[in-house]
Structure formats: C-alpha cells, structure tokens
VMD Tcl script that builds the backbone (N, CA, C; Angstrom):
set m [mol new atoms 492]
animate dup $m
set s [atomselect $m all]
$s set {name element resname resid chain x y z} {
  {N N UNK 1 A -6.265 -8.447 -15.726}
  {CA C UNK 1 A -6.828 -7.114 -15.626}
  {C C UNK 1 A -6.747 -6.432 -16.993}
  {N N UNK 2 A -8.068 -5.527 -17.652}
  {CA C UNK 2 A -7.819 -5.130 -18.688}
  {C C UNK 2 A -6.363 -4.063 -18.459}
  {N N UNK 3 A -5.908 -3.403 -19.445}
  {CA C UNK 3 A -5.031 -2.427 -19.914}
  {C C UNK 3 A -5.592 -1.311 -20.697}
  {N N UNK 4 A -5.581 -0.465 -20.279}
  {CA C UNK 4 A -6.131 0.939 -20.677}
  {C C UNK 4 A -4.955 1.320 -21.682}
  {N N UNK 5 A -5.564 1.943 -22.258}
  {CA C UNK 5 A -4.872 2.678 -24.095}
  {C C UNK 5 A -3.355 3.740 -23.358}
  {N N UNK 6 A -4.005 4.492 -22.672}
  {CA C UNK 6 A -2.425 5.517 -22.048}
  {C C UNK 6 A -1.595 4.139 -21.196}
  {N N UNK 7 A -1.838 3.295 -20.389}
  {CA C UNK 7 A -0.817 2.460 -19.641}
  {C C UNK 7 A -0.216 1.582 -20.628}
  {N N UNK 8 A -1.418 1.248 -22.154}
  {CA C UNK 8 A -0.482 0.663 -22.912}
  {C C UNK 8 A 0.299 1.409 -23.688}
  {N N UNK 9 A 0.405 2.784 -24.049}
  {CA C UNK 9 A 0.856 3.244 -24.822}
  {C C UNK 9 A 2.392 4.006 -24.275}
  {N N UNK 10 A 2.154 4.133 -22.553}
  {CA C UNK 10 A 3.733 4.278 -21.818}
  {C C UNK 10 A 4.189 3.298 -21.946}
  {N N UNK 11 A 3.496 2.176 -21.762}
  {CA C UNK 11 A 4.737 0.773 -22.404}
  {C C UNK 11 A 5.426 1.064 -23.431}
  {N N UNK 12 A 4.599 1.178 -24.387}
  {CA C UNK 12 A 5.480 1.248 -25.496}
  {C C UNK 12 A 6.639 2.105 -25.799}
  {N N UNK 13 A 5.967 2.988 -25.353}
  {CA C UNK 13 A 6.891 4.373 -25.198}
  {C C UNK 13 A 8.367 3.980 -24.246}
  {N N UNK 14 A 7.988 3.966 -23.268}
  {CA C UNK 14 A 9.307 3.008 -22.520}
  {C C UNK 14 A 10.058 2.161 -23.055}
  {N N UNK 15 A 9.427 1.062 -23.514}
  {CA C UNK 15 A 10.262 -0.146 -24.463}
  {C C UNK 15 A 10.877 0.708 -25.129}
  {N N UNK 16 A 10.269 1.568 -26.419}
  {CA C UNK 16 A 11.002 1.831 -27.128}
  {C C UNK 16 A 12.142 2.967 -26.794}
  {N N UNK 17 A 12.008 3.989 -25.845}
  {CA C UNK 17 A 13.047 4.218 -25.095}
  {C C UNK 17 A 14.487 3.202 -24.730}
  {N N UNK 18 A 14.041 2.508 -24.217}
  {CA C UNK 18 A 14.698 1.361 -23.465}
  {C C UNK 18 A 15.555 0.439 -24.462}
  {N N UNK 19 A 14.485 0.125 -25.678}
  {CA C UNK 19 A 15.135 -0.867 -26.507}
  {C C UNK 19 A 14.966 -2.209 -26.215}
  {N N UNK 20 A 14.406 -2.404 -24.733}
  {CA C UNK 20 A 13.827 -3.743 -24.202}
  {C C UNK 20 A 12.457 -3.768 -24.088}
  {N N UNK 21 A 11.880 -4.987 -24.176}
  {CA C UNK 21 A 10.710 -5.126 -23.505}
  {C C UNK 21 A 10.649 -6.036 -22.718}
  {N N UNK 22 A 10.698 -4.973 -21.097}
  {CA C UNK 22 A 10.409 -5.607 -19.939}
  {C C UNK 22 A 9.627 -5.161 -19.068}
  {N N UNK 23 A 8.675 -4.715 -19.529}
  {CA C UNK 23 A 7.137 -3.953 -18.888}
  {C C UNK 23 A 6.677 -4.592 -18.641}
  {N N UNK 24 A 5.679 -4.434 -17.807}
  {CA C UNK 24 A 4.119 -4.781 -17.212}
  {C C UNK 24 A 3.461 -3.756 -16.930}
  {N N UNK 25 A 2.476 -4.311 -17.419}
  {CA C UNK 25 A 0.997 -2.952 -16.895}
  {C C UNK 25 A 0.104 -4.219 -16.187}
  {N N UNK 26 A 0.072 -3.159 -14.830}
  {CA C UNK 26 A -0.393 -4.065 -13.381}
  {C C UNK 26 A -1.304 -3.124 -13.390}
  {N N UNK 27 A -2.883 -2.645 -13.376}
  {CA C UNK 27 A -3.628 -1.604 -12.874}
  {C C UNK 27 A -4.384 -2.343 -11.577}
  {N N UNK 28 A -4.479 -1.275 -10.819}
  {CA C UNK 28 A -4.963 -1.184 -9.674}
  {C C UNK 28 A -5.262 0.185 -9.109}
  {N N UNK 29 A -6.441 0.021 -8.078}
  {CA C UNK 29 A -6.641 1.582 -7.443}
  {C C UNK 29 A -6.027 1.723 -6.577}
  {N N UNK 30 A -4.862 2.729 -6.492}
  {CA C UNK 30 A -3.946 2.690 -5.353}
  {C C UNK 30 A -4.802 3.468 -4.635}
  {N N UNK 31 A -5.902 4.027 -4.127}
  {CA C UNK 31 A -6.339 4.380 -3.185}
  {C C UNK 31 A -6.977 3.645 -2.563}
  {N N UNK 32 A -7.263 2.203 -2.707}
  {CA C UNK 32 A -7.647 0.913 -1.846}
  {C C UNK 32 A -7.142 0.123 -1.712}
  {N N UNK 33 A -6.531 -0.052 -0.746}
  {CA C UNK 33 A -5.588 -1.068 0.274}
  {C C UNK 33 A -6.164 -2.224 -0.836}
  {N N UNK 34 A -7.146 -3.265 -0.475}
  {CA C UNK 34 A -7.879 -4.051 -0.945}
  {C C UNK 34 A -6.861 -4.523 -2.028}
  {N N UNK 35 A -7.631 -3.018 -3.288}
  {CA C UNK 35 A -7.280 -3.501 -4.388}
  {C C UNK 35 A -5.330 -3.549 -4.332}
  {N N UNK 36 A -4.263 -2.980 -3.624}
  {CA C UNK 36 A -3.415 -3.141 -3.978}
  {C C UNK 36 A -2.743 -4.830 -3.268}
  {N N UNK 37 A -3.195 -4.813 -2.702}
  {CA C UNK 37 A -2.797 -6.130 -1.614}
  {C C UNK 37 A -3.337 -6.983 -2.555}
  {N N UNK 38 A -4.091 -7.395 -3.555}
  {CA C UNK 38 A -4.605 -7.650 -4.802}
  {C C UNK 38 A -3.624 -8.365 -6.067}
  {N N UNK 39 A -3.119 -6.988 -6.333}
  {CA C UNK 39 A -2.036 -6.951 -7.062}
  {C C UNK 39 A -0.641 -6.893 -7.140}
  {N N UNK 40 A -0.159 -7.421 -5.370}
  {CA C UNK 40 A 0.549 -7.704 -5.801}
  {C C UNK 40 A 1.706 -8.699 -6.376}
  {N N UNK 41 A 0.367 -10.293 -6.215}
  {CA C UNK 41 A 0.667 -11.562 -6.237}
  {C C UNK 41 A 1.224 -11.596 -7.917}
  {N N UNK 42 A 0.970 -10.382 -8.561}
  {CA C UNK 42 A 1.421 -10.146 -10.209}
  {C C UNK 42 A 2.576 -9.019 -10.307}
  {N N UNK 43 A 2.702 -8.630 -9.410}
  {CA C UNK 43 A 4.203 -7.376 -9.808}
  {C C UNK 43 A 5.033 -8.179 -9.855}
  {N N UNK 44 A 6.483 -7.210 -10.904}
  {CA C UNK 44 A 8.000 -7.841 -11.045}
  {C C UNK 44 A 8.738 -7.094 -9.989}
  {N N UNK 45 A 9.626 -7.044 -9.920}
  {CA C UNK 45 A 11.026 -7.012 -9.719}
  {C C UNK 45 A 11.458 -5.408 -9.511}
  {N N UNK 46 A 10.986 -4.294 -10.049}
  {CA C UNK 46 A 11.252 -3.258 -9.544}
  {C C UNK 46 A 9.921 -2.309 -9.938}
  {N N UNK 47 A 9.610 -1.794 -9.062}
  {CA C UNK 47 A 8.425 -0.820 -8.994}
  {C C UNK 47 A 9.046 0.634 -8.831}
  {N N UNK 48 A 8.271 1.513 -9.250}
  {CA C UNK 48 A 7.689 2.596 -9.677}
  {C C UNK 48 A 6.983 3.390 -9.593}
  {N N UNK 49 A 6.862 4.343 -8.083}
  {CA C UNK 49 A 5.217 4.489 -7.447}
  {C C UNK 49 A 5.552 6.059 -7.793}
  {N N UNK 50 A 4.230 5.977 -8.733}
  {CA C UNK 50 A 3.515 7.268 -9.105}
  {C C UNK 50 A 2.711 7.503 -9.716}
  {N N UNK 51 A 1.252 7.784 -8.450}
  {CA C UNK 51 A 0.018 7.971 -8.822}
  {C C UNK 51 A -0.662 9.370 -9.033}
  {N N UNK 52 A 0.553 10.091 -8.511}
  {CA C UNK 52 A 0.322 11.333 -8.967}
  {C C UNK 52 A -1.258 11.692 -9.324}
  {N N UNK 53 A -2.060 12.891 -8.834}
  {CA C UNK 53 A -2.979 13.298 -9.215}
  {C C UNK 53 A -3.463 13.623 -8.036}
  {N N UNK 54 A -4.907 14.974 -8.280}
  {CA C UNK 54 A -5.594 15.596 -6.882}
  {C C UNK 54 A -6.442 14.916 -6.089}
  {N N UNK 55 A -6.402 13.738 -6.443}
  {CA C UNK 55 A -7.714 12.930 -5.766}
  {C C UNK 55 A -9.019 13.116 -6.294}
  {N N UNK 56 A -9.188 13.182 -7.435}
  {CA C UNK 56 A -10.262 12.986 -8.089}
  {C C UNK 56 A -11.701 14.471 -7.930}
  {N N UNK 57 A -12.654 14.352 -8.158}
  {CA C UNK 57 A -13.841 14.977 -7.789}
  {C C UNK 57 A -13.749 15.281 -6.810}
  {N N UNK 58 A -13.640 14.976 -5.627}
  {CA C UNK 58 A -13.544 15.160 -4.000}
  {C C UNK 58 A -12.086 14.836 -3.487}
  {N N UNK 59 A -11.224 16.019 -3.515}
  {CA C UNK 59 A -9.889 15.265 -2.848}
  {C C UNK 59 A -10.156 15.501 -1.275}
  {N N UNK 60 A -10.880 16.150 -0.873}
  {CA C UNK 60 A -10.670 15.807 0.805}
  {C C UNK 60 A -11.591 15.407 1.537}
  {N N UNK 61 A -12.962 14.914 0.771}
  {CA C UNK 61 A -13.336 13.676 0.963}
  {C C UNK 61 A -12.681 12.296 1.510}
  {N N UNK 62 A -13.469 11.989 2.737}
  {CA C UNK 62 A -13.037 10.737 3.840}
  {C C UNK 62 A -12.998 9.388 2.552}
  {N N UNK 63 A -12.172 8.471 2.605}
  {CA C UNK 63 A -11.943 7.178 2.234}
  {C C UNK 63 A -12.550 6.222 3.447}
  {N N UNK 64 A -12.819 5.206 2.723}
  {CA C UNK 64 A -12.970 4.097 4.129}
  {C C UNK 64 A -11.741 3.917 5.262}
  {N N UNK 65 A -10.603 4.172 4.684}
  {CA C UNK 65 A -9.807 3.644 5.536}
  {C C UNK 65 A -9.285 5.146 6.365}
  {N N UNK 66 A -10.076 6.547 6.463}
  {CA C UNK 66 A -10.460 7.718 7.186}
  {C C UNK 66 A -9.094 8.445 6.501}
  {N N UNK 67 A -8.384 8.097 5.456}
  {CA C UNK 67 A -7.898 9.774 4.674}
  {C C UNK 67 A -8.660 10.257 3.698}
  {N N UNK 68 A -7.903 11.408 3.418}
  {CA C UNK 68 A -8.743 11.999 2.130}
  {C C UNK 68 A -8.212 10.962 0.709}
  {N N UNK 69 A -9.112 11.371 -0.163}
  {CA C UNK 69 A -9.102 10.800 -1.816}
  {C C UNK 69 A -7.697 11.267 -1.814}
  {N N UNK 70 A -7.343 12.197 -2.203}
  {CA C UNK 70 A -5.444 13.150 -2.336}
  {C C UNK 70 A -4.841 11.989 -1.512}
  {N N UNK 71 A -4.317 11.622 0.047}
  {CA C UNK 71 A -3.916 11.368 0.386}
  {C C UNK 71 A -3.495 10.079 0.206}
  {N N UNK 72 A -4.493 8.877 0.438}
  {CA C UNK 72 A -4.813 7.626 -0.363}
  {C C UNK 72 A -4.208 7.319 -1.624}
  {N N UNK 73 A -4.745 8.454 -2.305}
  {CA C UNK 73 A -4.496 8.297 -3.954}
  {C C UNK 73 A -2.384 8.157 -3.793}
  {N N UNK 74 A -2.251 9.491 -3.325}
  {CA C UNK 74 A -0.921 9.650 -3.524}
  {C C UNK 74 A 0.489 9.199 -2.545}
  {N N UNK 75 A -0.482 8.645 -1.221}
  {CA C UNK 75 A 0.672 7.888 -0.264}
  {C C UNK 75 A 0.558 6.627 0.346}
  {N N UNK 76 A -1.531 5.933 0.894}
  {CA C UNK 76 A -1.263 4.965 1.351}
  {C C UNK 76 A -0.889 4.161 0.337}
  {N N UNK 77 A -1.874 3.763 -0.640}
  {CA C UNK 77 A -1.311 2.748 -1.741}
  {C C UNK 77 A -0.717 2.589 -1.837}
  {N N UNK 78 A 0.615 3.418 -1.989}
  {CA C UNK 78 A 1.917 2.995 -1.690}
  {C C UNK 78 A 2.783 2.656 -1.426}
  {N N UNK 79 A 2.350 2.953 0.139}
  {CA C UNK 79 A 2.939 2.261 1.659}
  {C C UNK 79 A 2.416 0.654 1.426}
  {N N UNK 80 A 0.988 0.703 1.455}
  {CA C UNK 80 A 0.393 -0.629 1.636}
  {C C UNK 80 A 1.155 -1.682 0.344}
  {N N UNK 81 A 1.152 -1.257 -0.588}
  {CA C UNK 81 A 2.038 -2.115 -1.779}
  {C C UNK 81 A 3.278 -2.656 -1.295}
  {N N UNK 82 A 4.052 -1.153 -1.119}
  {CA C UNK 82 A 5.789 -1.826 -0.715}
  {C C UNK 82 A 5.356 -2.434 0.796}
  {N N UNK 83 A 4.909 -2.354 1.999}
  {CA C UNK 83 A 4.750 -3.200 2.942}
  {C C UNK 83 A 4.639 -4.768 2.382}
  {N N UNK 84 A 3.162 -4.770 1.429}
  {CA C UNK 84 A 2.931 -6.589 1.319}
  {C C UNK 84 A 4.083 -6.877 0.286}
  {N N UNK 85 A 5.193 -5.630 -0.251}
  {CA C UNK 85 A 6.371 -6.779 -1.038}
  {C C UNK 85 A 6.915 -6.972 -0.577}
  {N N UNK 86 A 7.678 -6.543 0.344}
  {CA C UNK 86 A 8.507 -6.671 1.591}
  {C C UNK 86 A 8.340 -7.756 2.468}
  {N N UNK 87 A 6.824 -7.772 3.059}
  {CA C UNK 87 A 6.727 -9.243 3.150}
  {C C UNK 87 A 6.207 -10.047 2.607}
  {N N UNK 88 A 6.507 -10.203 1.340}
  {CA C UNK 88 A 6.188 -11.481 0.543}
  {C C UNK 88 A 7.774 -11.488 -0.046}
  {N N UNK 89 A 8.972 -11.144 0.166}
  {CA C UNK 89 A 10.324 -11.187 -0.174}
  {C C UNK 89 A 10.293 -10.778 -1.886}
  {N N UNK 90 A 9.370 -9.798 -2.414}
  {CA C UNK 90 A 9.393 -9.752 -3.701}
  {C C UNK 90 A 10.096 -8.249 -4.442}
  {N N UNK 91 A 10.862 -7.723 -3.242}
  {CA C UNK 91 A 11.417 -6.856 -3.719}
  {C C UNK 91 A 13.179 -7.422 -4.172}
  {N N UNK 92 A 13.432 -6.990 -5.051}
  {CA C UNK 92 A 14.804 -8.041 -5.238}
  {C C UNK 92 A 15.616 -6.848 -6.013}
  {N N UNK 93 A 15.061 -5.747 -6.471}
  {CA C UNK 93 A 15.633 -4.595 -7.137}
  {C C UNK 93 A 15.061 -3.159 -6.801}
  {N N UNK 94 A 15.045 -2.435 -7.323}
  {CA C UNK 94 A 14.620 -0.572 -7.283}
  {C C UNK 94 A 13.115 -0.446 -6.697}
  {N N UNK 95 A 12.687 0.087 -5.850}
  {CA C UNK 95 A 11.658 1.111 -5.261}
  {C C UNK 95 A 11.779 2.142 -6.063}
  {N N UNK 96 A 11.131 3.213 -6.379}
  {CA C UNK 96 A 11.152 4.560 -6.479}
  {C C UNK 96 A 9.871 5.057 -6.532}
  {N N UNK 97 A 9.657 6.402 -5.770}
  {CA C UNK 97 A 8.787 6.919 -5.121}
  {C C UNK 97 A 8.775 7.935 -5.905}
  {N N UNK 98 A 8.302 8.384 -7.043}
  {CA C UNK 98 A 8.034 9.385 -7.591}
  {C C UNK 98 A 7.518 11.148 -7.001}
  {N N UNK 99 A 8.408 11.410 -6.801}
  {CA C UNK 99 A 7.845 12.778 -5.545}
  {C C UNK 99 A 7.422 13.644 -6.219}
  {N N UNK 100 A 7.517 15.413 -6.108}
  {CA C UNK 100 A 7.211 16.448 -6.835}
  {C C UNK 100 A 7.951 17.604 -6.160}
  {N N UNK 101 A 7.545 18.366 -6.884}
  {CA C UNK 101 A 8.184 19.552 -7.376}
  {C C UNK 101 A 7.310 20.502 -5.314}
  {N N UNK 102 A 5.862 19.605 -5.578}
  {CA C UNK 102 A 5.189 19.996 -4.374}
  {C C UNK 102 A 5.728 19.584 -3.034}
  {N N UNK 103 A 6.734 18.990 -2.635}
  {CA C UNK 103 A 7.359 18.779 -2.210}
  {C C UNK 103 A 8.070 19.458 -1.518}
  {N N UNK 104 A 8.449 20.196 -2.094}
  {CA C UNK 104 A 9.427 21.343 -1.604}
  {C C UNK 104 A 9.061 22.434 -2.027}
  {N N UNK 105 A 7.655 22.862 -2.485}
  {CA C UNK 105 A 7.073 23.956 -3.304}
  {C C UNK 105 A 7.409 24.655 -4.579}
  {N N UNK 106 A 6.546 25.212 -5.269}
  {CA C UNK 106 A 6.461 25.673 -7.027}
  {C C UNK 106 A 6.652 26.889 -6.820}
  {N N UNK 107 A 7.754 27.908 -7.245}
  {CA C UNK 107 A 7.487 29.047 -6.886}
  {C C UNK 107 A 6.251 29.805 -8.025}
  {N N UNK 108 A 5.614 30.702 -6.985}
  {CA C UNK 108 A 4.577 30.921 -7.493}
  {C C UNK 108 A 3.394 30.488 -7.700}
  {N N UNK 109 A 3.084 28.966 -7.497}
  {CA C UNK 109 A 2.089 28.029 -7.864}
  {C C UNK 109 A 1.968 27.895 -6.185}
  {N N UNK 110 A 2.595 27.071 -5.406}
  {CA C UNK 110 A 2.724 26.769 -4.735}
  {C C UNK 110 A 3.558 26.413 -3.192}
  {N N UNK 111 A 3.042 27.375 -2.415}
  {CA C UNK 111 A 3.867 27.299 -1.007}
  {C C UNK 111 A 4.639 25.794 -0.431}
  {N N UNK 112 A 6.482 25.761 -0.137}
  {CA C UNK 112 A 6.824 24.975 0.577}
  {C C UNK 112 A 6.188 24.576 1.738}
  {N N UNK 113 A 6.018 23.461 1.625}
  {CA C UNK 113 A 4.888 22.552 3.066}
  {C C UNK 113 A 5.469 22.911 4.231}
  {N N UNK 114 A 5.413 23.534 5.190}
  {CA C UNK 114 A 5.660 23.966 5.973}
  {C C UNK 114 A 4.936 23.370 7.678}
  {N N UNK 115 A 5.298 22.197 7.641}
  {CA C UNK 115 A 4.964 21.095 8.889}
  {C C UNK 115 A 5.520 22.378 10.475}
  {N N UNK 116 A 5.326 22.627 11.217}
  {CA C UNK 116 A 5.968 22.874 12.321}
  {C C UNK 116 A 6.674 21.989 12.856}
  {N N UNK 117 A 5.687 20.748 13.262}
  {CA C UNK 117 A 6.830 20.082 14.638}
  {C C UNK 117 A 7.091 18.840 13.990}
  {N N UNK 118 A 6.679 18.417 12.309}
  {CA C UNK 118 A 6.656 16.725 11.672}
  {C C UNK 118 A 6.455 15.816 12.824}
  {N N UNK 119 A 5.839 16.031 13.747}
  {CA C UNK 119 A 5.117 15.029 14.591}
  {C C UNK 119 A 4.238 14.152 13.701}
  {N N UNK 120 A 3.872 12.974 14.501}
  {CA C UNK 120 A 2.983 12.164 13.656}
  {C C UNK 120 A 1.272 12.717 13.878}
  {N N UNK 121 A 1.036 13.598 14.937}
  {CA C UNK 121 A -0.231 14.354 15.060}
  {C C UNK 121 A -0.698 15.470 13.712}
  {N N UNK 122 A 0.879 15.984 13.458}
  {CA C UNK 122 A 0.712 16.570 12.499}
  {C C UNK 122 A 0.573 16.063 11.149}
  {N N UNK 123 A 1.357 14.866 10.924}
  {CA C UNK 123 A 0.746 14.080 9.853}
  {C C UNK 123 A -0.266 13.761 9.560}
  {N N UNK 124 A -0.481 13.342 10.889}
  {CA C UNK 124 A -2.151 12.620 10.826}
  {C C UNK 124 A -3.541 13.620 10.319}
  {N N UNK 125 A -3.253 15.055 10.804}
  {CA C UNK 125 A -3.815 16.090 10.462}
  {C C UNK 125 A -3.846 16.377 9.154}
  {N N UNK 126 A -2.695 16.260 8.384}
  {CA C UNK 126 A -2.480 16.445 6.647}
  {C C UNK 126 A -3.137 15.343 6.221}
  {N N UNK 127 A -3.052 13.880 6.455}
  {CA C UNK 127 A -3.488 12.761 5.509}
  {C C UNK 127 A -5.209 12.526 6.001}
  {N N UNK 128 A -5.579 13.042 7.033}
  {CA C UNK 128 A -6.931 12.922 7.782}
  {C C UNK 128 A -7.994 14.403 6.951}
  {N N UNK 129 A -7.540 15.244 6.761}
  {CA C UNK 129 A -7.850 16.529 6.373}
  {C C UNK 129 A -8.224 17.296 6.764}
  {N N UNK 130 A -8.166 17.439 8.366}
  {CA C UNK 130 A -8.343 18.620 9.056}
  {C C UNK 130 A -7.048 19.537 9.106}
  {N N UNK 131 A -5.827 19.153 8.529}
  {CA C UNK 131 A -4.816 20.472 8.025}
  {C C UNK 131 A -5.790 21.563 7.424}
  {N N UNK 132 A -6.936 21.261 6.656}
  {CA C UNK 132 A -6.936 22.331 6.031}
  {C C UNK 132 A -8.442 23.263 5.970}
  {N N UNK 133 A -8.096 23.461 7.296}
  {CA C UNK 133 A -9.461 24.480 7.549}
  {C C UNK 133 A -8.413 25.921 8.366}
  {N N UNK 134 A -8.830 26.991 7.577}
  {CA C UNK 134 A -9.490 27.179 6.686}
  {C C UNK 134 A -8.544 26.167 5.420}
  {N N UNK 135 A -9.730 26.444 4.377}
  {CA C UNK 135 A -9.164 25.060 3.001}
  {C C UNK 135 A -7.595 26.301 2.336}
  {N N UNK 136 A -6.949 25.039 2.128}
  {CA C UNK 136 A -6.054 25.673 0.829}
  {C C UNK 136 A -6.367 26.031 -0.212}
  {N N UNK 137 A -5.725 26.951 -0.621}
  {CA C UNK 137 A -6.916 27.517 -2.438}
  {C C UNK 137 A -6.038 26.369 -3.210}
  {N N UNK 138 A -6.906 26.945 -4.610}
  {CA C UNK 138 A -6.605 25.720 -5.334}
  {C C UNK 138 A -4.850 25.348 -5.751}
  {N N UNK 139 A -4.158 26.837 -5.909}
  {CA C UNK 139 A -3.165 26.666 -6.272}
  {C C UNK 139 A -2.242 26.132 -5.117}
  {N N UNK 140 A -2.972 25.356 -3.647}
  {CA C UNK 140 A -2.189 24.853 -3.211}
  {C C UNK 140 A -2.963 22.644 -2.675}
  {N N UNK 141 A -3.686 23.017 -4.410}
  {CA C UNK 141 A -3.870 21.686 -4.526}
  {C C UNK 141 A -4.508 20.814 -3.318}
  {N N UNK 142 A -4.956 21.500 -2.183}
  {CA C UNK 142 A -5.218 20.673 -1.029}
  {C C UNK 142 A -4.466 19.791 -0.178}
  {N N UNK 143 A -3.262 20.249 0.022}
  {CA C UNK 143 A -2.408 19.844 0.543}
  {C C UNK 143 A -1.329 18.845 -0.033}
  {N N UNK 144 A -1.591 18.689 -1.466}
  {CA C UNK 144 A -0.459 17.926 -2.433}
  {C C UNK 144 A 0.709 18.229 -2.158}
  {N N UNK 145 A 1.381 19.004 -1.819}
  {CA C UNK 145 A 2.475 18.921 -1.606}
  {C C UNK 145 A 3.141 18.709 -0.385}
  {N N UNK 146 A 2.499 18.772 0.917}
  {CA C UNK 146 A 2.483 18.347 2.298}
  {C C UNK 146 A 2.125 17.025 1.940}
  {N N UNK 147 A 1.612 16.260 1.192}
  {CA C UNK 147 A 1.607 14.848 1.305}
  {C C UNK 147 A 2.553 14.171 0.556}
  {N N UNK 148 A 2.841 14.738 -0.285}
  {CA C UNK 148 A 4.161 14.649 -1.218}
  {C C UNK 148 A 5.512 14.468 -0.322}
  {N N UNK 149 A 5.785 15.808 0.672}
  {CA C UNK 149 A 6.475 15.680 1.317}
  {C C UNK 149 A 6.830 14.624 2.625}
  {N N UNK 150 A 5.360 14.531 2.918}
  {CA C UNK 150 A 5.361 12.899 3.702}
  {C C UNK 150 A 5.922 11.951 3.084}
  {N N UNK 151 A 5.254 11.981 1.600}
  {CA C UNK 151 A 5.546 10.236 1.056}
  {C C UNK 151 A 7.171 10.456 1.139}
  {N N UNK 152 A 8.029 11.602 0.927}
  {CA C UNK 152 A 9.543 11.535 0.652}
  {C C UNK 152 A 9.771 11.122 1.939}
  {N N UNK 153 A 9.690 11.962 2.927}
  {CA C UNK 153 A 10.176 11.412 4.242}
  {C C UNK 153 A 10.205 9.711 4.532}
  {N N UNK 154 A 8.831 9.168 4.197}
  {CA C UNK 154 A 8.824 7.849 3.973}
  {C C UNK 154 A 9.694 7.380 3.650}
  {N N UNK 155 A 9.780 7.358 1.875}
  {CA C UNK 155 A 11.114 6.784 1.283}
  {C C UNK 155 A 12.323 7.097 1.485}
  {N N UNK 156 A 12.361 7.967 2.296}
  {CA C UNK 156 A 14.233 7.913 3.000}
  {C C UNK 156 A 14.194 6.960 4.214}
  {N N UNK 157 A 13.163 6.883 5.021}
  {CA C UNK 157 A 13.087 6.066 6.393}
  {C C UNK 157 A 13.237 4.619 5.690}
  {N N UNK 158 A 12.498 4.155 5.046}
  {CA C UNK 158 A 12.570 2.894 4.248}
  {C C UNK 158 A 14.100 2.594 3.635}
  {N N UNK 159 A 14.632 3.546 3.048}
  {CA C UNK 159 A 16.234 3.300 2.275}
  {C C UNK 159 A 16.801 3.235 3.336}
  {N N UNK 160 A 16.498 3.939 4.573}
  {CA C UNK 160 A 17.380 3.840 5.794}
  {C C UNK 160 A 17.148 2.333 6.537}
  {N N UNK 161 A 16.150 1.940 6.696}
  {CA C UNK 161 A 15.768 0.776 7.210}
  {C C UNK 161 A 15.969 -0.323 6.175}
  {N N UNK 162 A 15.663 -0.243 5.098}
  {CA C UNK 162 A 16.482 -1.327 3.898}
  {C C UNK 162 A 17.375 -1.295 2.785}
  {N N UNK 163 A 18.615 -0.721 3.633}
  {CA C UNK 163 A 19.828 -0.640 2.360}
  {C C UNK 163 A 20.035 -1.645 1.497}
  {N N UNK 164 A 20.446 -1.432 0.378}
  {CA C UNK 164 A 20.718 -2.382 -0.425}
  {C C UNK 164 A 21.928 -3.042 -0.093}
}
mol reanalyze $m
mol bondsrecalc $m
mol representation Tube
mol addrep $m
C-alpha cells in the first residue's frame, strides 16, 4: 500500500521520539469493514486506533453497512479490526483506543453525551443517525462525542472480557 507524506512523517516523528524504529504505516479506510479485514493479514503486535475526524463531507450520511460516515469513520473500523485480530490470535500486546475530550464533553465547545437509558436502541440511534433530529449544531460535531463515548464503553467491555 502506498504511504502518504503525514503517515510517513509521524513515523518518523515517533521513531525519533522513541529512539527505535519499530513502525509501520498500514493505511486503510477504517470506515469499510472490507478494507480493514484487508489489512489486517499486515498489522504488528500492538495497535493504536485513532481515526479521529467528522466523517468527511457528509458525516451523517448512510454507509453501506447503514451508519453514518462519523460513526464508521470513528467506531466500526475499529471494532471490525480488533474483532478479525482477536480471531486470527494476532493480538499479543497493547490495544488502545484513542478517545476524546468529546467523550465526556469540551466545556464550552461541546455538551457531555448525555445517553438516557445506554440501551443498545439508544446506541443504535447515535451510530444509525436518527439521534439527531432535530441536527446537532456544529459545535456539537454531529454526535462525535456520543460516539466517542460508545467507542470508550467498548474498550472497557473488551479489557473486561480480555485481561491481560
């Protein structure tokens, strides 16, 4: 897969942080299952999930697989990645789920996600995109931080279900 100039240039930046070089730049669209189930017959040893960003031109725009661009972008890919490492036995070190600040809300920027019942109806409502009628204004990103807060919930259920 080519390597884009910014993924090569956090390498470097890292290495030279680090003092090692033990990078890889793996690109893939984490908003298609496809492409991540793809990639991950080439990942190492500890991953790093953070795709961070609004979902492009259209974040609440339907995906094929029926979430929004936001949602996709910033939680299935994710799921779908660590699922096929998990079963392909290729996790052997660190997960980390890069969360945000949206998460738990920006004061001023942005309201704490405020789920009522964290049912999975209600999830389904945030990652589907009917949470947001009427729409969230912009400074609440379209629900970035309610999906943010999903993906965390995730990665504690997962540390809970696979301690080290």
């Amino acid at each position: 897969m080519p390597q884009s100039g910014k993924a090569n240039q956090a390498k470097i930046d890292l290495e030279n942080s680090m003092g090692k070089k033990i990078f890889e730049i793996i690109l893939m669209d984490i908003s298609n299952p496809n492409s991540v189930k793809t990639a991950v017959n080439s990942l190492p040893h500890a991953v790093i999930l953070n795709a961070g960003g609004q979902g492009g031109k259209d974040p609440l725009a339907l995906t094929e697989s029926g979430m929004t661009n936001i949602a996709s972008t910033n939680l299935l890919g994710h799921m779908v990645l660590v699922d096929e490492l998990i079963k392909m036995n290729k996790i052997t070190n660190e997960v980390l789920y890069v969360s945000s600040e949206g998460a738990r809300g920006i004061k001023g920027i942005m309201k704490k996600p405020n789920l009522k019942t964290n049912s999975v109806n209600e999830f389904i409502s945030v990652l589907n995109g009917s949470f947001s009628d009427p729409k969230f204004d912009g400074g609440e990103a379209y629900g970035y931080g309610y999906i943010k807060y999903i993906g965390t919930l995730w990665t504690a259920a997962n540390a809970r279900k696979y301690p080290i």
